[in-house]
PADREN-769977 format. One line per 10 residues: for each residue x, y, z of C-alpha. Coordinates in nm, 4 decimals. Example, Ala and Ser with C-alpha at 12.3 -4.5 7.8 and 13.67 -1.06 7.14 Angstrom:
# residues 2
1.2300 -0.4500 0.7800  1.3670 -0.1060 0.7140 $
# end
This chain:
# residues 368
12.4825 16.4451 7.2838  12.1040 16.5772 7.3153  11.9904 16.7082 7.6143  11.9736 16.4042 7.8609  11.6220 16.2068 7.8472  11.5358 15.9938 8.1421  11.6660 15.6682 8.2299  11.4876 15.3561 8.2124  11.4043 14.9636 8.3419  11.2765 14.7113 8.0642 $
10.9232 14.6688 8.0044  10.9615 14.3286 7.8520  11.1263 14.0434 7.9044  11.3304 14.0649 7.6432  11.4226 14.4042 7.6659  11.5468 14.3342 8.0264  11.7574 14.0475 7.9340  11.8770 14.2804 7.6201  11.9607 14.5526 7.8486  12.2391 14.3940 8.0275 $
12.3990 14.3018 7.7010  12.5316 14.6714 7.7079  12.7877 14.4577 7.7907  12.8490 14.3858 7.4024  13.0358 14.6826 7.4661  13.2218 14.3912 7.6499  13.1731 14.0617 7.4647  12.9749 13.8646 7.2493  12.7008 13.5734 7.3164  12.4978 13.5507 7.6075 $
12.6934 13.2162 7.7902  12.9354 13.2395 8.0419  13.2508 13.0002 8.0514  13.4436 12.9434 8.3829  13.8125 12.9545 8.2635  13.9041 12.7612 8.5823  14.2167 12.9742 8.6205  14.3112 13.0305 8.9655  14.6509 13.2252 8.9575  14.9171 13.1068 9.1914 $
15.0308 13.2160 9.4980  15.3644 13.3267 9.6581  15.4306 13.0856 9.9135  15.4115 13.2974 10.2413  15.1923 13.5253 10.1475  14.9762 13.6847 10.3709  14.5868 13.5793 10.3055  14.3579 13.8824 10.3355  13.9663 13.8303 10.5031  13.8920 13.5956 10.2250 $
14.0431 13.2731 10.0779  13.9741 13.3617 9.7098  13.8140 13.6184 9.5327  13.5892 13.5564 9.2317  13.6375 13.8161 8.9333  13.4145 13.7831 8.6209  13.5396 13.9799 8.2836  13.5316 13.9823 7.9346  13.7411 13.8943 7.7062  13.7240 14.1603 7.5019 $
13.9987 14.4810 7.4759  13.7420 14.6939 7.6414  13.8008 14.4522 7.9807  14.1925 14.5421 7.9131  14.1869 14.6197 8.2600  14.1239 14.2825 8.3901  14.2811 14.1024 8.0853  14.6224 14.2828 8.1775  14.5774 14.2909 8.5642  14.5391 13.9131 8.5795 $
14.7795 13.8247 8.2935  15.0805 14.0351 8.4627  15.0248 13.9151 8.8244  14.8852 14.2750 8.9069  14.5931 14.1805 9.1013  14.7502 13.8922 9.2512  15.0416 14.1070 9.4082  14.7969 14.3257 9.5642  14.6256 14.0351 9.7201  14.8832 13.8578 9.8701 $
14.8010 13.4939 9.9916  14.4219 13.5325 9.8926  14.3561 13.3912 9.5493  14.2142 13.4815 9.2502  13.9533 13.2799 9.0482  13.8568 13.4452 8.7218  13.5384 13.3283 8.5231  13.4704 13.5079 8.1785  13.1723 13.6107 8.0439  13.0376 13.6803 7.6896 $
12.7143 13.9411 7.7828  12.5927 14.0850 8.0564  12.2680 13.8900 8.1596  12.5311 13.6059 8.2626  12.7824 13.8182 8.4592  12.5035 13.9990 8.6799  12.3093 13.6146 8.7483  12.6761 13.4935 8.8593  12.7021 13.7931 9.0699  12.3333 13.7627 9.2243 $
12.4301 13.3442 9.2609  12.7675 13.4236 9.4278  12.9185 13.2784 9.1539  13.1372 13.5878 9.1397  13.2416 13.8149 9.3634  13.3736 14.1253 9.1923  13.3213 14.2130 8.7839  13.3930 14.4401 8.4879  13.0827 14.4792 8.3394  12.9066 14.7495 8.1053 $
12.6501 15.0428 8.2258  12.3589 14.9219 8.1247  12.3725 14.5581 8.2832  12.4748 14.7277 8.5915  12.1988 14.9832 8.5754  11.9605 14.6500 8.5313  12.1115 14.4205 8.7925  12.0964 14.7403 9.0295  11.7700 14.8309 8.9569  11.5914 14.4255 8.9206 $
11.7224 14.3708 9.2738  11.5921 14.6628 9.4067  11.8997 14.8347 9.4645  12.0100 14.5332 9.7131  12.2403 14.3062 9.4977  12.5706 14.5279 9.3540  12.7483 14.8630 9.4133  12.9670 15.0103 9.1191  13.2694 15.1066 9.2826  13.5059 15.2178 9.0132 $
13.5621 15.2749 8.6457  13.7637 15.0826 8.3690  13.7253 15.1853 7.9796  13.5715 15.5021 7.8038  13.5192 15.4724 7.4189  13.5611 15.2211 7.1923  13.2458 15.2632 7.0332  13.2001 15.3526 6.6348  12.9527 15.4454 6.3063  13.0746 15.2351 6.0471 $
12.9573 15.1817 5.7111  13.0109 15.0612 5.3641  13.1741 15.3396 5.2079  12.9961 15.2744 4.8388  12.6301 15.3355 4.9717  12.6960 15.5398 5.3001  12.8968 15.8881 5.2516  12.7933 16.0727 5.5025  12.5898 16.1062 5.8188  12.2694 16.1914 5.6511 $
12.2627 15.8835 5.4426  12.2007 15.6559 5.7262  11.8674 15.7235 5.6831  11.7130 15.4493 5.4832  11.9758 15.1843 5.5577  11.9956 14.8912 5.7558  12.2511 14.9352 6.0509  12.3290 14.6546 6.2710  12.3287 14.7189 6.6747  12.4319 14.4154 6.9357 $
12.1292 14.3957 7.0921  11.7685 14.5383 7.1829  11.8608 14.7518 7.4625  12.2073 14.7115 7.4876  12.4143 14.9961 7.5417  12.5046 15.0447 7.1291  12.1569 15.0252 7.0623  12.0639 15.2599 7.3069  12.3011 15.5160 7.2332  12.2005 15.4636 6.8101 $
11.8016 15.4873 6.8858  11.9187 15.8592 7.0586  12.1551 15.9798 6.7788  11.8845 15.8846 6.5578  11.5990 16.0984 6.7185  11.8536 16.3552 6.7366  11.8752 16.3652 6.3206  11.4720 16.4154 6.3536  11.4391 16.0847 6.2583  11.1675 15.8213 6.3427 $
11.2531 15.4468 6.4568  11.0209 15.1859 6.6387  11.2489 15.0863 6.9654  11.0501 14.7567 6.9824  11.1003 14.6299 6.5933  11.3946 14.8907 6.4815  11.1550 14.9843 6.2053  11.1644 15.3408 6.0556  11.3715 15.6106 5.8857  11.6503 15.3513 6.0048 $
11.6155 15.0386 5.9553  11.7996 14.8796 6.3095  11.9005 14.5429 6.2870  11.9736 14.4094 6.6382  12.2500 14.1510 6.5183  12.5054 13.9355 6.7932  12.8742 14.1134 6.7546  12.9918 13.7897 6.6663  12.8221 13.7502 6.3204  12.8095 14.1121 6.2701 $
13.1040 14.0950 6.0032  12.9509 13.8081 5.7730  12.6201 14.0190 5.7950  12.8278 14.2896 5.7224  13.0200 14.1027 5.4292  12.6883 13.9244 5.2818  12.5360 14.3077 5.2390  12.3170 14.2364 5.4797  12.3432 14.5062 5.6836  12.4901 14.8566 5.5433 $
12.6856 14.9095 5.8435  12.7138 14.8944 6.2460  12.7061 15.1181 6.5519  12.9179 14.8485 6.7917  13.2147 14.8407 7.0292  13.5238 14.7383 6.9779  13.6944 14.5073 6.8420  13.3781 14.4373 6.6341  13.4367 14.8363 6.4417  13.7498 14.7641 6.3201 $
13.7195 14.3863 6.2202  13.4192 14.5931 5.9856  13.7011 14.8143 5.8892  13.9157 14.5383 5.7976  13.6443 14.3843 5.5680  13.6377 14.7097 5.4349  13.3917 14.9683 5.6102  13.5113 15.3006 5.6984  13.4164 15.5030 6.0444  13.1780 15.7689 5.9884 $
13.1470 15.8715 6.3860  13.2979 15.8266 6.6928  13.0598 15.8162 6.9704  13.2986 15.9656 7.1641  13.2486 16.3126 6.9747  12.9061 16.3028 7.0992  13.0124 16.3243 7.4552  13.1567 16.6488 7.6565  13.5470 16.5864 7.7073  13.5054 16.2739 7.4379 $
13.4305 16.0773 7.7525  13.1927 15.7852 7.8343  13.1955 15.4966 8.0196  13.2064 15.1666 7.8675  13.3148 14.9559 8.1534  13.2832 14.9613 8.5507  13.3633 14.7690 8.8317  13.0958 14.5905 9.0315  13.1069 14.4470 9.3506  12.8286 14.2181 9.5235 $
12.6854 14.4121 9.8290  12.7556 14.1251 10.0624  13.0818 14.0596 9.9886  13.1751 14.4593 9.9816  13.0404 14.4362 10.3317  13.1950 14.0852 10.4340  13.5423 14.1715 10.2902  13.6005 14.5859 10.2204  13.9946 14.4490 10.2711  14.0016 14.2737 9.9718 $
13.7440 14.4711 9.7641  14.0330 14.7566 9.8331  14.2863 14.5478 9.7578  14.1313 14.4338 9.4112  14.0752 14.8570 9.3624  14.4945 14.9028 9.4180  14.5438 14.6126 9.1532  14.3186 14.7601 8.9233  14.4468 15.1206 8.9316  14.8049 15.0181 8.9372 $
14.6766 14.7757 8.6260  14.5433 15.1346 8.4444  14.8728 15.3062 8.5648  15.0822 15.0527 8.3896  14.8780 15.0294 8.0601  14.8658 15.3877 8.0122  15.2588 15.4306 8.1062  15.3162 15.0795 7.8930  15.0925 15.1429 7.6127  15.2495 14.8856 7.3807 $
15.3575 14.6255 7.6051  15.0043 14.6408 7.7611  14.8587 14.6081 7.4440  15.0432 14.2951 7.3855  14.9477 14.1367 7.7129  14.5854 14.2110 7.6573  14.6097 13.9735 7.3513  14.7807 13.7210 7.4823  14.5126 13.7111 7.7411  14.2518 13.7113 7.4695 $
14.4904 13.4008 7.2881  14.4343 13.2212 7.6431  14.1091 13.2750 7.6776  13.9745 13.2247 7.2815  14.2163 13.0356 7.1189  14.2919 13.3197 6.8717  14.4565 13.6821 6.9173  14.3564 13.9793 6.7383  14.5540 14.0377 6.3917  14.7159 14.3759 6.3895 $
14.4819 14.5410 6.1444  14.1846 14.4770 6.4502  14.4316 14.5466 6.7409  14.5970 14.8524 6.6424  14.2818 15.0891 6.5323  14.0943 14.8993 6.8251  14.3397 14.9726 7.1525  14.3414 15.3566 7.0049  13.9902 15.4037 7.0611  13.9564 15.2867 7.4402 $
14.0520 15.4877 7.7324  14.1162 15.2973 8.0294  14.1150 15.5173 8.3576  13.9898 15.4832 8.7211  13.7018 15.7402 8.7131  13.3470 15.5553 8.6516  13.2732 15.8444 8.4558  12.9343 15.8464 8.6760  12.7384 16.1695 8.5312  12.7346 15.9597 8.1421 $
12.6066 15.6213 8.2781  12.2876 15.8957 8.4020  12.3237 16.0336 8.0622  12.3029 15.6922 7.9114  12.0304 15.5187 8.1171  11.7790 15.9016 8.0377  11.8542 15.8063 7.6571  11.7072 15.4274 7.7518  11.4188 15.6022 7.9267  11.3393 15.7872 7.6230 $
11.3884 15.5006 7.4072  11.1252 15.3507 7.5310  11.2720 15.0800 7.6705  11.2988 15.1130 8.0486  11.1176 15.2853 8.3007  11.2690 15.5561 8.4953  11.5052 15.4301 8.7673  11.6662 15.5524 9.0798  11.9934 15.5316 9.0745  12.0713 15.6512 9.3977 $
12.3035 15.4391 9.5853  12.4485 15.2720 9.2778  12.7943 15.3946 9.3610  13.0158 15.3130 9.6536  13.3259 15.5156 9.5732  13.4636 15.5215 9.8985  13.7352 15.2203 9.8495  13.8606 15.3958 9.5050  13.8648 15.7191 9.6506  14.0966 15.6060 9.9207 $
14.3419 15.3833 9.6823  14.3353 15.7358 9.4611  14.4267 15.9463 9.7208  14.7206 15.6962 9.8235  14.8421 15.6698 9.5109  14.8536 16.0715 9.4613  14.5702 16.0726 9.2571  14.2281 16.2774 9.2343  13.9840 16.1632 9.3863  13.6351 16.0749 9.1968 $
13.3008 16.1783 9.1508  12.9660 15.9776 9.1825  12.7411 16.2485 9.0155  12.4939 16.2234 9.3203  12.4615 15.8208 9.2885  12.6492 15.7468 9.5291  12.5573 15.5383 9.8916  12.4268 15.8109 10.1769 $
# end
């Protein structure tokens, strides 16, 4: 990527509830839908500070970590006799007002609805406290008008959302070609059409739009309807890393119940441990999750190319969410932040270091 350009907070209304759609990354829609699972219990079990613990996710591959850590009983080992309620969210405005209601407790969420929540609230109402998901984020086009990266210009390229974390990250490789685009209207040498993930593939189909910068599993249902990937938006990024997906924790209950904040941490990192070791099997869980949750799994075309693309890990991959919210700034479409205090590390870094692991970096964000 360019040289980083200051992060931002919306200007408008819109913008700010766009924003926290960098969730798309994460899901479609902007409702949320309280799956009323509560996972069982052993009988015995030792309850923790809390009764229950309310986690909010997507259910979408790049939430994997969730999707697998509840479907396998992960999280609910770790936890012992205090239970989990799950609620799952389609975009990000939703998750962060759940979180602010106490509606939730604890949620996987994308940057740039964290970056929003953080910054609305005045840096009162969440702490990031671990990562989830790089990548999972793709160019793709229609092959018989788009060969290569230069003909994007001219073309109509769909993005999930004003100010979501795709659209972001397209207005920057965009001014990076030289190229000029109106943030506000997506009018220019690039004609971006802000377009919910959901209907992105009839768009797509219809000729509509000539192609997509999205997450997945939105790329590769494209590719399956016949679009090819002309970038990676991981090649843009120094080790082919970015973050996609974080933990978030409300402030008060990080404060009212660190015990089962950590424990939550262990089942999450164990969760990563057992995807990456269990690549297939996790990928199999993760769908049947996604069957739960939508009624339909991903076909194996989707799947396959999809789970390939993320990275799930434990690092929040803190110096790119900087990186991303300096291309919003630039944009246009937020005003310059500060992000100090966004991260609270100190839970992760301790699960890490018990596990045998390395511990992680909050690129100067982090509480003081």
């Amino acid at each position: 990527m360019s040289a980083a350009r200051p992060l931002t907070t919306l200007r408008t209304i819109a913008v700010v509830a766009a924003l926290p759609v960098l969730l798309t990354a994460c899901g479609y829609g902007s409702d949320s839908t309280d799956d009323a699972k509560k996972t069982p219990v052993a009988a015995g079990a030792k309850k923790l500070s809390a009764d229950e613990v309310r986690i909010g996710y997507f259910p979408n591959l790049t939430h994997a970590t969730a999707l697998v850590g509840v479907q396998e009983g992960l999280f609910q080992k770790e936890l012992g006799g205090t239970a989990i309620k799950t609620a799952t969210f389609n975009a990000g405005p939703s998750e962060i007002e759940a979180l602010n209601a106490g509606s939730i407790d604890i949620g996987w969420i994308g940057p740039s609805p964290a970056i929003n929540g953080y910054t609305k609230s005045g840096g009162k109402n969440l702490r990031i406290i671990g990562g989830s998901a790089s990548g999972g984020v793709k160019l793709v086009v229609n092959p018989k008008k788009i060969k290569s990266l230069k003909d994007v210009k001219g073309k109509k390229i769909a993005t999930p959302q004003l100010g979501n974390t795709q659209d972001v990250a397209f207005l920057n490789w965009i001014a990076d070609q030289g190229w000029k685009v109106d943030a506000q209207s997506g009018r220019g040498d690039v004609s971006v059409v802000r377009t919910d993930n959901k209907i992105t593939p009839d768009a797509y189909r219809s000729g509509s739009v000539d192609g997509a910068w999205v997450p997945e599993p939105t790329a590769s249902k494209l590719v399956a309807e016949g679009a090819k990937v002309l970038l990676d938006e991981s090649s843009l990024w120094p080790d082919k890393k970015f973050v996609i997906t974080n933990i978030v924790v409300s402030q008060k209950f990080l404060k009212g119940h660190p015990d089962v904040v950590e424990a939550v941490l262990r089942g999450s990192v164990k969760t990563n441990k057992w995807i990456n070791a269990n690549p297939e099997r996790a990928k199999a869980s993760a769908n049947a999750a996604l069957e739960r949750l939508s009624g339909k799994a991903l076909p194996a075309d989707v799947v396959e190319p999809a789970w390939k693309s993320i990275t799930f890990l434990d690092d929040p991959l803190a110096s790119t969410l900087d990186t991303e919210a300096e291309h919003a700034v630039t944009a246009g479409l937020l005003d310059k932040p500060d992000l100090k205090g966004i991260y609270d590390l100190t839970l992760l870094n301790k699960v890490l270091k018990a596990e045998g692991e390395d511990e992680v970096d909050d690129a100067g964000l982090g509480t003081k």
